[in-house]
C-alpha positions in Angstrom: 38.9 9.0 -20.5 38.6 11.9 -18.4 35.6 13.5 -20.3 33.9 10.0 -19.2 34.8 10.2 -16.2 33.3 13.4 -15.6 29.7 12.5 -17.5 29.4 9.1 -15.5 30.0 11.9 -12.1 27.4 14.2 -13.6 25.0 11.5 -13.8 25.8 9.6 -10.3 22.9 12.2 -8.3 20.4 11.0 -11.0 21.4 7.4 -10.7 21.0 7.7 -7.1 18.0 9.4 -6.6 16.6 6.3 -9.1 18.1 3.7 -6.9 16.7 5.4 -4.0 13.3 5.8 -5.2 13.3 2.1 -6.6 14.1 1.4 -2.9 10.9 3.0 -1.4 8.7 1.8 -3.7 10.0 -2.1 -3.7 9.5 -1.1 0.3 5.8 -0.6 -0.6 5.6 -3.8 -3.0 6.1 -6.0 0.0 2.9 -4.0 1.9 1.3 -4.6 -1.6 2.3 -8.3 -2.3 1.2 -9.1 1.6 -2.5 -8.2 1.2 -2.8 -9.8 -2.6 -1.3 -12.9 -1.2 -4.6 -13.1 1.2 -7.0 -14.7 -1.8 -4.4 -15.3 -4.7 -1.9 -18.5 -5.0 1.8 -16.6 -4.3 3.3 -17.8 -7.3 0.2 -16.9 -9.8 0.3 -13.6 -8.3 4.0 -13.1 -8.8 4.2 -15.2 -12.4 1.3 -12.9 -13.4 2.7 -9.8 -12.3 6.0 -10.4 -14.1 4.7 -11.4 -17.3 1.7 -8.3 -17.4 4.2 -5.4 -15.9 7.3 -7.0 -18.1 4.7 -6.5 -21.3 4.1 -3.1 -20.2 7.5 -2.0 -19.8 8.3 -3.8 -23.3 5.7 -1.2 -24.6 8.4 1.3 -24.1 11.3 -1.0 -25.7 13.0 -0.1 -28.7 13.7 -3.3 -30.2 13.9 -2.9 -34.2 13.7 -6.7 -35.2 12.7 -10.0 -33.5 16.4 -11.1 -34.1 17.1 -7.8 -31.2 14.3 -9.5 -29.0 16.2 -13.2 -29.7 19.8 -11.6 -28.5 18.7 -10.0 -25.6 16.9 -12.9 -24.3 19.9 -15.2 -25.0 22.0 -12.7 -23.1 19.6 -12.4 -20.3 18.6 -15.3 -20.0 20.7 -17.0 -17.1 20.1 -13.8 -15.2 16.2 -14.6 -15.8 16.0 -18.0 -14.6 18.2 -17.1 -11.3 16.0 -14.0 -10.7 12.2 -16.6 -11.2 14.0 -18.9 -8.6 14.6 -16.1 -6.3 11.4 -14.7 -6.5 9.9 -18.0 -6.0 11.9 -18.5 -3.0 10.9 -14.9 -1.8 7.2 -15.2 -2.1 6.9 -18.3 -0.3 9.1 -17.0 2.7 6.7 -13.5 2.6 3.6 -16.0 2.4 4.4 -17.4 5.7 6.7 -15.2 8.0 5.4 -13.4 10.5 7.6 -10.3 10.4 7.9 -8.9 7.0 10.1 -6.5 8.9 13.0 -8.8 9.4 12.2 -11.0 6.4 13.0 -7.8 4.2 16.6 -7.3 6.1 17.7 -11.0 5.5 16.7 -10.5 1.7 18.3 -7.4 1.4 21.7 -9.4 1.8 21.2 -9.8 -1.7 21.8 -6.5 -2.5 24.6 -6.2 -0.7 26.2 -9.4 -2.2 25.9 -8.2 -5.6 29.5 -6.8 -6.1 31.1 -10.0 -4.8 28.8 -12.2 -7.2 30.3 -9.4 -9.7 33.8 -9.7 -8.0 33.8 -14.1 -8.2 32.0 -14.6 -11.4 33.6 -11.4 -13.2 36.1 -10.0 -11.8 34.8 -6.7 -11.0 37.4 -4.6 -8.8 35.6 -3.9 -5.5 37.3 -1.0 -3.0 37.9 -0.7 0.5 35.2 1.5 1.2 32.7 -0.6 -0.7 34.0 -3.1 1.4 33.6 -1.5 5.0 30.0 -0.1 4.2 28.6 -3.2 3.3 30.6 -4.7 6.3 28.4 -1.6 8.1 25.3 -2.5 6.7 25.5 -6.6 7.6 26.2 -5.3 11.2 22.9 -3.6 11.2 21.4 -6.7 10.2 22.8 -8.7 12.7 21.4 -6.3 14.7 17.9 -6.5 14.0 18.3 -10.3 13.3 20.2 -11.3 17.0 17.9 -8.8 19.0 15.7 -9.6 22.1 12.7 -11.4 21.3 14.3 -12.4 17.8 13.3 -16.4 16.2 14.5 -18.5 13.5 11.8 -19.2 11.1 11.6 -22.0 8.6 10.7 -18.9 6.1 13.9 -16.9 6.6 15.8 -19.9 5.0 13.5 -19.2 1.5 14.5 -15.7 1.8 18.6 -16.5 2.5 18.0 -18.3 -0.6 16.0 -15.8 -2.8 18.9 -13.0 -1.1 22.1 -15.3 -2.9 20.3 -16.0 -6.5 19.1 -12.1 -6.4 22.5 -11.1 -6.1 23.5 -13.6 -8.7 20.9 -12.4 -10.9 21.6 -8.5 -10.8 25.5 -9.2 -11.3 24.3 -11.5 -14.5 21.9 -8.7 -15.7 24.0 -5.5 -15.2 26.8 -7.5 -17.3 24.8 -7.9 -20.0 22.1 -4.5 -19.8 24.0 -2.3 -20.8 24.5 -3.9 -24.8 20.5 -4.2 -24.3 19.3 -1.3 -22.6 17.6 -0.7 -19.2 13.8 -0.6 -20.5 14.1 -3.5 -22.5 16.1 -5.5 -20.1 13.6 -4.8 -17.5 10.9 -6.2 -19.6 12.7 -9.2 -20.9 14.0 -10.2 -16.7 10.5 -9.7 -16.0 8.6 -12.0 -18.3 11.4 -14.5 -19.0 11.0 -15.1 -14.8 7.5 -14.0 -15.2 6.8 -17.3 -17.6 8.7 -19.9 -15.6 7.0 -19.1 -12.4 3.8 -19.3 -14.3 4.9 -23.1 -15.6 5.9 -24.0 -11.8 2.2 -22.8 -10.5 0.2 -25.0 -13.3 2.2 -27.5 -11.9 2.2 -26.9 -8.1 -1.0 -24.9 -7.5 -4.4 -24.9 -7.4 -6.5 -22.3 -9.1 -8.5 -20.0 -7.0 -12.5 -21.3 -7.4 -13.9 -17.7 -6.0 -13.0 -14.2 -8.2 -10.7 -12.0 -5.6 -12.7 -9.1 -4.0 -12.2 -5.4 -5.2 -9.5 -4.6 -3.4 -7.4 -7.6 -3.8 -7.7 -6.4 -7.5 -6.2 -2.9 -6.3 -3.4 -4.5 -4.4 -2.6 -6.3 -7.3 -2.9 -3.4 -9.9 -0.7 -1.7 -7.4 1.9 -4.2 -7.2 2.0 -4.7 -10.9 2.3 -0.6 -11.4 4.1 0.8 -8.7 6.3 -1.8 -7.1 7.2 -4.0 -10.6 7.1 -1.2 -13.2 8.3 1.3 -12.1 10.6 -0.4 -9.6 12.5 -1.6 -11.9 12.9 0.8 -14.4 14.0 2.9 -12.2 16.5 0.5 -10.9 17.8 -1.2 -13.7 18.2 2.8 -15.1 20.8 3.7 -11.9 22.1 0.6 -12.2 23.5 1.2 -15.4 25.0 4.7 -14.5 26.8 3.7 -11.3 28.6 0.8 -9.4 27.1 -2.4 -8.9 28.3 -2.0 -5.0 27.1 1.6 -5.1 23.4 0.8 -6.0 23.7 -2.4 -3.5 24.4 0.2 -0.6 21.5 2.6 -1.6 19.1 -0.2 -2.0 19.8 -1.0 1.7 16.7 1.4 2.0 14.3 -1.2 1.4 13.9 -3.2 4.5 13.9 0.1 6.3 10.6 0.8 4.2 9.5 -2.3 5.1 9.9 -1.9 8.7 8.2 1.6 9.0 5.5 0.5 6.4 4.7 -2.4 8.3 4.8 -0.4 11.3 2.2 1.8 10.3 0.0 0.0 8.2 0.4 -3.5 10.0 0.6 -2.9 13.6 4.1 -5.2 13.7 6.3 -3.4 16.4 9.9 -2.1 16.3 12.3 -3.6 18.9 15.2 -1.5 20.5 17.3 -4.0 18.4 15.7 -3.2 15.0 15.7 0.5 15.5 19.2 0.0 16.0 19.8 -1.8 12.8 17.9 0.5 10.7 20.2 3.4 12.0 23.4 1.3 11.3 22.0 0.3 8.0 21.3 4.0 6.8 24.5 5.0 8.3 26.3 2.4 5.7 24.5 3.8 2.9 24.9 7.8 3.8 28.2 7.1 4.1 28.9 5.6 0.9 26.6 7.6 -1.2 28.4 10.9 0.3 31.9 9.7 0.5 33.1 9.3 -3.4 35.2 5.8 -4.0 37.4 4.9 -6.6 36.3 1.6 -7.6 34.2 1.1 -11.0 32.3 -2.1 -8.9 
């Protein structure tokens, strides 16, 4: 027990530099996903970009037999559908808002509600600490959120609704990856979710009539690469080597990507308010990334 103990402590700074990485670069998807958005349909982007990066990462799979490939997709399968209605939910809320900024703090509730979809749905133990940072974290939303100059937009209720099934989601998938493995859970999330968002746009959408310019091609390259990838390889990876409310914390890092990407790249400025929030927010996640906790959620 304690020789267990010890190798999941060895490999806790690997899992977290992982989870941070996945942060910043699921920072940069949303730069990525905005400008593709400009000439493709949002959900043949995103079905698209499941299925192709979710094939790629399969690549790397080790599956022996398609009875392997049946039983992980049976045991990933609920996490699958919750994750293509959340991304649904998301892509629509990032095709209309009109500050990706705050839209990527409201989704990154998800993240933080992961342990408590683990805690009500499994059981998982979840510790005071745990607790209190993510208690941190939500202040700094409410921060950015309840600023000056802050509005309601019919768009942030798509991404309070993509936040709750992403939580659901990961708590479903880290449940079941670990009989699968990361890589191959990764690939199957991706184009299980990847297929039924591709069923919903036949239905729903109309097919571009004009072939997207060259750099709409690059944006999506990049999006399929960079942000789906190796996103989630790298996060499904940590996931598997720490606590579901550990990785939660340290994904916090995303909308404060978002924020100073958006900044730069965008020209959307930071309020007092949201400088505020992002401080809060990294405060929560410094402070439970450096102070150990006890609890295995």
């Amino acid at each position: 027990m304690s020789s267990d103990h010890s190798a999941q402590r060895s490999s806790q700074p690997i899992a977290d530099l992982q989870i941070a990485t996945a942060a910043f670069v699921a920072g940069a998807g949303w730069l990525f996903s905005i400008h593709a958005l400009a000439e493709l349909p949002p959900l043949l982007f995103l079905g698209s970009r499941f299925v192709i990066a979710g094939l790629l990462i399969g690549l790397m799979a080790k599956f022996t037999t398609f009875a392997d490939i049946a039983k992980a997709v049976r045991l990933l399968l609920p996490g699958a559908f919750a994750f293509a209605v959340a991304m649904m939910a998301w892509i629509f809320g990032l095709k209309h808002t009109t500050n990706p900024g705050v839209a990527a703090f409201i989704s990154s509730t998800g993240n933080l509600l992961v342990p408590v979809f683990g805690l009500l749905l499994f059981g998982w133990p979840v510790g005071k600490r745990l607790w209190i940072s993510i208690a941190v974290a939500l202040a700094g939303m409410a921060l950015l959120f309840l600023g000056p100059g802050a509005r309601v937009e019919a768009a942030h209720i798509y991404f309070a609704v993509s936040a709750l099934l992403w939580a659901a989601s990961i708590a479903l998938v880290k449940r079941n990856s670990m009989e699968v493995g990361a890589v191959a859970a990764a690939a199957i999330q991706l184009v299980v979710s990847g297929v039924v968002i591709l069923a919903v746009s036949l239905l729903a959408e109309d097919m571009p009539t004009a072939v997207p310019s060259v750099e709409v091609w690059g944006w999506y390259l990049a999006s399929i690469l960079i942000s789906t990838c190796l996103r989630f390889v790298l996060q499904f990876r940590g996931q598997q080597m720490i606590s579901a409310a550990r990785a939660s914390v340290i994904m916090c890092c995303e909308p404060v990507w978002v924020l100073l990407f958006t900044l730069a790249f965008l020209g959307t400025p930071l309020s007092l308010s949201q400088i505020l929030g992002c401080a809060v927010i990294l405060l929560a996640m410094v402070c439970q990334v450096t102070l150990p906790s006890k609890s295995p959620a």
